[in-house]
C-alpha positions as CSV (number, residue, x, y, z in Angstrom):
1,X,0.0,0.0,0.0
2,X,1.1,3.5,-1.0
3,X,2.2,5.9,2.1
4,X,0.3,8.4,-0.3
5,X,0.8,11.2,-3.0
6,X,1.4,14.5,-2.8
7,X,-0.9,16.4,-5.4
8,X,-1.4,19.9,-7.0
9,X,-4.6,21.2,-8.0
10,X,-4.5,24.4,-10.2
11,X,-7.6,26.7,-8.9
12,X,-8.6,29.7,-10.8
13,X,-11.0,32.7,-9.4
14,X,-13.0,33.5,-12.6
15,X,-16.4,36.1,-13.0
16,X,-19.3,34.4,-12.4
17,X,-21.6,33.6,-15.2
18,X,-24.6,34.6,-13.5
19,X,-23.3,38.3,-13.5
20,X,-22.4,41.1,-15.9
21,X,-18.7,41.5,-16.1
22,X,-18.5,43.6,-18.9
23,X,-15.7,44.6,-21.5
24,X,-12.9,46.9,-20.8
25,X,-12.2,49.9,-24.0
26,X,-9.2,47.8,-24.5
27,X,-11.1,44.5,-25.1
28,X,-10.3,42.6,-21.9
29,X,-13.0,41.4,-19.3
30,X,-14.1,43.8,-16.8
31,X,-13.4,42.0,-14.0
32,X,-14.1,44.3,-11.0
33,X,-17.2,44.6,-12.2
34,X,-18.5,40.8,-11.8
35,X,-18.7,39.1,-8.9
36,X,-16.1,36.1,-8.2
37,X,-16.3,32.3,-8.4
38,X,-14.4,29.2,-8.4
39,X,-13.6,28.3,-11.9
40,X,-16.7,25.0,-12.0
41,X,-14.0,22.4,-14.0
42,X,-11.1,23.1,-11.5
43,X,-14.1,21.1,-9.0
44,X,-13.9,18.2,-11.4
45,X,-10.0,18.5,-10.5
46,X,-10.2,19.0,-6.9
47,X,-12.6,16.5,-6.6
48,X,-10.2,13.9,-8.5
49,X,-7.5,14.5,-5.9
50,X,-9.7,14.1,-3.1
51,X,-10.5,10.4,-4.7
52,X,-6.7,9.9,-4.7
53,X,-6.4,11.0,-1.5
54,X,-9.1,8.9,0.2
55,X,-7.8,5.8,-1.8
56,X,-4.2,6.2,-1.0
57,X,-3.3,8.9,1.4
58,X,-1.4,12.1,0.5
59,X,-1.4,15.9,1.0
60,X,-3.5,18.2,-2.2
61,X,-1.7,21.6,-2.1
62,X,-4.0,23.9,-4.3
63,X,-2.5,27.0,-6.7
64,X,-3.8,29.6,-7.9
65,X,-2.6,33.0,-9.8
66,X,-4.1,36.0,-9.7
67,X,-5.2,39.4,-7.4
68,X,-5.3,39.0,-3.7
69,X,-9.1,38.6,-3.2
70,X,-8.5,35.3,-5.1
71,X,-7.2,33.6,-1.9
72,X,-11.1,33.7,-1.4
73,X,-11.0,30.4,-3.7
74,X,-8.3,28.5,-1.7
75,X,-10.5,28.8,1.5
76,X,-13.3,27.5,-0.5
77,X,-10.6,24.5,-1.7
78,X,-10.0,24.2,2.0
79,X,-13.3,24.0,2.6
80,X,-13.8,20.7,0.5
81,X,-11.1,18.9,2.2
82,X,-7.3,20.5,0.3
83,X,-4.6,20.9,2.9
84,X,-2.4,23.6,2.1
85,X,-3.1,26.5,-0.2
86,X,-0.4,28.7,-2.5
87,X,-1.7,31.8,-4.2
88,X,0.7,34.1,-6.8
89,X,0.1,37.1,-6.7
90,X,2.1,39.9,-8.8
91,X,1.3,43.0,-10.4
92,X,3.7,42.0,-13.5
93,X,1.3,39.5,-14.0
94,X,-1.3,41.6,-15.3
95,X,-2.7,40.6,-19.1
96,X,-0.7,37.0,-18.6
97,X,-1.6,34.7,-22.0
98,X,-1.6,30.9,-21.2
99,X,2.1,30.9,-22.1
100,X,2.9,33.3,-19.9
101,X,0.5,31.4,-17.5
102,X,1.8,28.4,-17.6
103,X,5.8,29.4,-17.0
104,X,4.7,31.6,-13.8
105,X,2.3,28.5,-12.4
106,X,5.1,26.3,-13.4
107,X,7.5,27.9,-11.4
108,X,5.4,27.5,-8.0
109,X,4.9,23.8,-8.7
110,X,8.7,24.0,-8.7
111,X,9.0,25.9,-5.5
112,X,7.3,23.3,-3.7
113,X,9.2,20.6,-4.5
114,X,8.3,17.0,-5.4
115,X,4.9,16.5,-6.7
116,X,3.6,13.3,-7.8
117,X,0.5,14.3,-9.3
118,X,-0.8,18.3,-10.9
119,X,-4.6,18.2,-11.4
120,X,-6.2,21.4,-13.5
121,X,-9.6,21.2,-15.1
122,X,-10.7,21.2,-18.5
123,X,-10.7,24.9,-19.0
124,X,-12.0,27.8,-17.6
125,X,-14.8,29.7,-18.2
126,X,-13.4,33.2,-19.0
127,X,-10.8,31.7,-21.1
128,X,-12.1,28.6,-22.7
129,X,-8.4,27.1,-24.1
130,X,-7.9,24.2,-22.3
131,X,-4.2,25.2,-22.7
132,X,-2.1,26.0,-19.6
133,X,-2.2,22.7,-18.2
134,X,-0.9,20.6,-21.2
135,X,1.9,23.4,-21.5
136,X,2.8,23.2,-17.9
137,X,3.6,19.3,-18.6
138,X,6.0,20.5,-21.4
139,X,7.5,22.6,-18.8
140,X,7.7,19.9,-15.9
141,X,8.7,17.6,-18.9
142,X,6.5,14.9,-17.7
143,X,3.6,13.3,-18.9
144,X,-0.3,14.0,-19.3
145,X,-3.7,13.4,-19.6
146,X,-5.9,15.0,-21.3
147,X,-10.1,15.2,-20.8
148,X,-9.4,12.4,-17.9
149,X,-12.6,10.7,-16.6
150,X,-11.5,7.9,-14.3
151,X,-7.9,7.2,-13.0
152,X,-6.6,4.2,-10.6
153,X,-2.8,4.2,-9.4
154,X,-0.8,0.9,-8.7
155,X,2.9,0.2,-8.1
156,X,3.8,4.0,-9.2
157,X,2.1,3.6,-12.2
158,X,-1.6,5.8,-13.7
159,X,-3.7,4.0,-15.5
160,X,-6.6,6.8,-16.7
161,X,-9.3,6.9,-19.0
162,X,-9.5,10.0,-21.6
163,X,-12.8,10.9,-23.3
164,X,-12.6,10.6,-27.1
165,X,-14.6,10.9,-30.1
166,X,-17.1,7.8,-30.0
167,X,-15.5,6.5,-26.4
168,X,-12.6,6.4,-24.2
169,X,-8.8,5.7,-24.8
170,X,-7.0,4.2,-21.8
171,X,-3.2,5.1,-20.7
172,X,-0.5,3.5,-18.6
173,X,1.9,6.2,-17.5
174,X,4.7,6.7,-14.8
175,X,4.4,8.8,-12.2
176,X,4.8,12.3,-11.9
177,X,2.3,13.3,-14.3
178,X,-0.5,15.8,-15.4
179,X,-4.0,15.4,-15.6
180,X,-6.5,17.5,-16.8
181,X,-10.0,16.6,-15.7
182,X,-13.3,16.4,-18.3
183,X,-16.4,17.9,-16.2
184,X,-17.6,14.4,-17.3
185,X,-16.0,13.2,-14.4
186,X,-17.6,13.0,-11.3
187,X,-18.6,16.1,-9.5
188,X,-17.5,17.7,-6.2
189,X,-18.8,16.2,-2.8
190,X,-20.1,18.0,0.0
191,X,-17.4,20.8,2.3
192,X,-16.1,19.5,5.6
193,X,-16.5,22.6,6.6
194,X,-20.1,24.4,6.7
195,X,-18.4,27.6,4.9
196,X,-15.1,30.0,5.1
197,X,-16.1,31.4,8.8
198,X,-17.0,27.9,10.0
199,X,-13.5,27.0,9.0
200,X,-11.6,29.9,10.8
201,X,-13.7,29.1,13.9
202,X,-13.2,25.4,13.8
203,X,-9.1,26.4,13.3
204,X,-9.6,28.6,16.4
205,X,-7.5,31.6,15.5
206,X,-5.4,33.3,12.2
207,X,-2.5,31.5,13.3
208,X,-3.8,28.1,12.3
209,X,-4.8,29.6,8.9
210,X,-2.1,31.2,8.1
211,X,0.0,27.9,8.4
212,X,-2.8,26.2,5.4
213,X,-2.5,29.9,3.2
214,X,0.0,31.0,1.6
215,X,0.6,33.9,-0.2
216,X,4.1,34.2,-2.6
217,X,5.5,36.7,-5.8
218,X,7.2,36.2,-8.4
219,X,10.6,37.1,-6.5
220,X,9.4,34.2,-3.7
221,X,9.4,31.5,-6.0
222,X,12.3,32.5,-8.4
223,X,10.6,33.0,-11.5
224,X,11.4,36.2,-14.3
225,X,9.1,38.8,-14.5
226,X,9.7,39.2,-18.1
227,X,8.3,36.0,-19.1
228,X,5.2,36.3,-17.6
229,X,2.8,38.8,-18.0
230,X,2.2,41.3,-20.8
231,X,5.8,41.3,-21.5
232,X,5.9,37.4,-21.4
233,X,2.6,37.3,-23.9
234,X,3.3,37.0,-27.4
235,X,-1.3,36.3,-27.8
236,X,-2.3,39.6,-29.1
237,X,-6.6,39.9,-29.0
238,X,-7.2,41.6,-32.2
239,X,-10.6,42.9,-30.8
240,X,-13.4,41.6,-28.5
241,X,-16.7,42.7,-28.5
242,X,-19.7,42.0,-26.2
243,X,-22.4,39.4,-27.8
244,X,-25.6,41.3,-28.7
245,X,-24.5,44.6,-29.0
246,X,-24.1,44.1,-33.0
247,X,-27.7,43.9,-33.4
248,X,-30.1,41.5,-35.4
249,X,-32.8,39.2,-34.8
250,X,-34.0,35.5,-34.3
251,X,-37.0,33.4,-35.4
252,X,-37.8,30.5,-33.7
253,X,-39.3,27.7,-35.8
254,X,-41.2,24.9,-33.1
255,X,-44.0,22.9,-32.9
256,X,-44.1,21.4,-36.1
257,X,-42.1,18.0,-37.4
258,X,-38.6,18.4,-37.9
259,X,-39.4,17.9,-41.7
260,X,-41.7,21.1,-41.5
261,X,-39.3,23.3,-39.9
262,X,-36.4,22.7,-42.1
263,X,-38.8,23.5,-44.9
264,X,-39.7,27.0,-43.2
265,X,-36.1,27.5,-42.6
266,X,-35.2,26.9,-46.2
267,X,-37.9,29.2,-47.4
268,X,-37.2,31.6,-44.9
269,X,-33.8,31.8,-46.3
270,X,-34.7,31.9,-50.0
271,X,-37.1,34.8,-49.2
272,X,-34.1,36.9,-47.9
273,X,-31.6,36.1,-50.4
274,X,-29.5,34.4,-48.4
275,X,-28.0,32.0,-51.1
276,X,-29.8,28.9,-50.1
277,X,-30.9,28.5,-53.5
278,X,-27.2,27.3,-55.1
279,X,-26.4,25.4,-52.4
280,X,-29.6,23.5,-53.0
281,X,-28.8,22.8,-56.6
């Protein structure tokens, strides 16, 4: 039996969907405006490492990047059942691209030393790339999965099922690796805790927190400032724009056979030009 692993869990503070963030004049998300919220896939992650955990033993550190209010999120992992929490905070990491990204969240997975396992979820839901995590495996130069559903570990060894087109592909890898965790997997159980305050009361004082929390910069962990950031981003957003402010209109077509409405669609777009009428020839 395993004495345990010692996992990661990347954690990202993202603008909740259920509010109006906004656009900045220079295209980016107006995040002051929105409120705040655990990035939903990075659950699918935590969750995964609790599994390991409760199978095999281990400590889950969790790690996020970004403005100090985001150590909101790593009481909320703590909450669930994480141990320790590292957040990286920098004001050279302002208008960070995944490359970027990836190099800066790389370097805290180095400052804490060995690391059997680094969980992130699929994506996140401001960004939707689904990239830092595969390029901090390049950086750790260790292995990954990708869209990872179920995972069991024996003698050192992963052995982890990745959603495909039309089913699942299974892998045998070594140990360390990466995993990136498909919101297919299962989702996160209930807190140990009843909420953040709940916490702080059951750890009695600040003291006790502030030996879980931890809060480093770029100098703490070692990394250059001109990688990260906008200096360290060579992703340049032509333009962004808010979805419904160009205008137009919608018709619904329902309650009719799916035959029917095709047919009112294809008229539809005939009676408006829309140059149905050669690719129908």
């Amino acid at each position: 039996m395993s004495k345990g692993f010692r996992m990661a869990v990347l954690v990202k503070q993202v603008p909740d969907t259920s509010s109006v963030a906004g656009v900045n004049p220079d295209g980016t998300v107006d995040r002051a405006r929105a409120k705040k919220m655990m990035n939903p896939y990075d659950k699918y992650a935590l969750q995964k490492a609790l599994e390991i955990k409760s199978a095999y033993g281990g400590e889950i550190i969790v790690i996020s990047m970004g403005p100090p209010p985001a150590i909101d999120i790593l009481y909320e992992a703590l909450e669930y059942g994480a141990d320790k929490g590292y957040l990286l905070t920098d004001k050279q990491l302002a208008a960070s691209d995944t490359l970027s990204t990836a190099y800066a969240l790389y370097n805290v997975i180095q400052f804490l030393g060995k690391v059997d396992i680094v969980f992130t979820g699929l994506q996140t839901t401001d960004g939707d790339t689904a990239q830092t995590g595969p390029q901090i495996a390049e950086r750790l130069d260790i292995p990954q999965v990708t869209y990872c559903e179920e995972l069991e570990i024996n003698n050192g060894r992963v052995r982890a099922s990745r959603v495909i087109e039309g089913g699942k592909q299974w892998l045998d890898l070594p140990l360390p690796c990466l995993i990136t965790v498909a919101n297919s997997a299962g989702k996160i159980g209930h807190k140990r805790f009843a909420n953040v305050y709940k916490m702080k009361e059951l750890l009695r004082d600040k003291e006790s927190l502030s030996k879980m929390v931890f809060v480093v910069s770029l100098a703490d962990i070692g990394a250059d400032p001109n990688l990260t950031g906008l200096a360290g981003s060579p992703t340049v957003v032509g333009k962004t724009w808010k979805l419904g402010e160009i205008g137009g209109s919608c018709v619904m077509f329902k309650g009719e056979s799916p035959a029917h409405e095709v047919e009112l669609l294809v008229n539809r777009l005939i009676e408006n030009h829309c140059g149905i009428e050669e690719l129908l020839k």
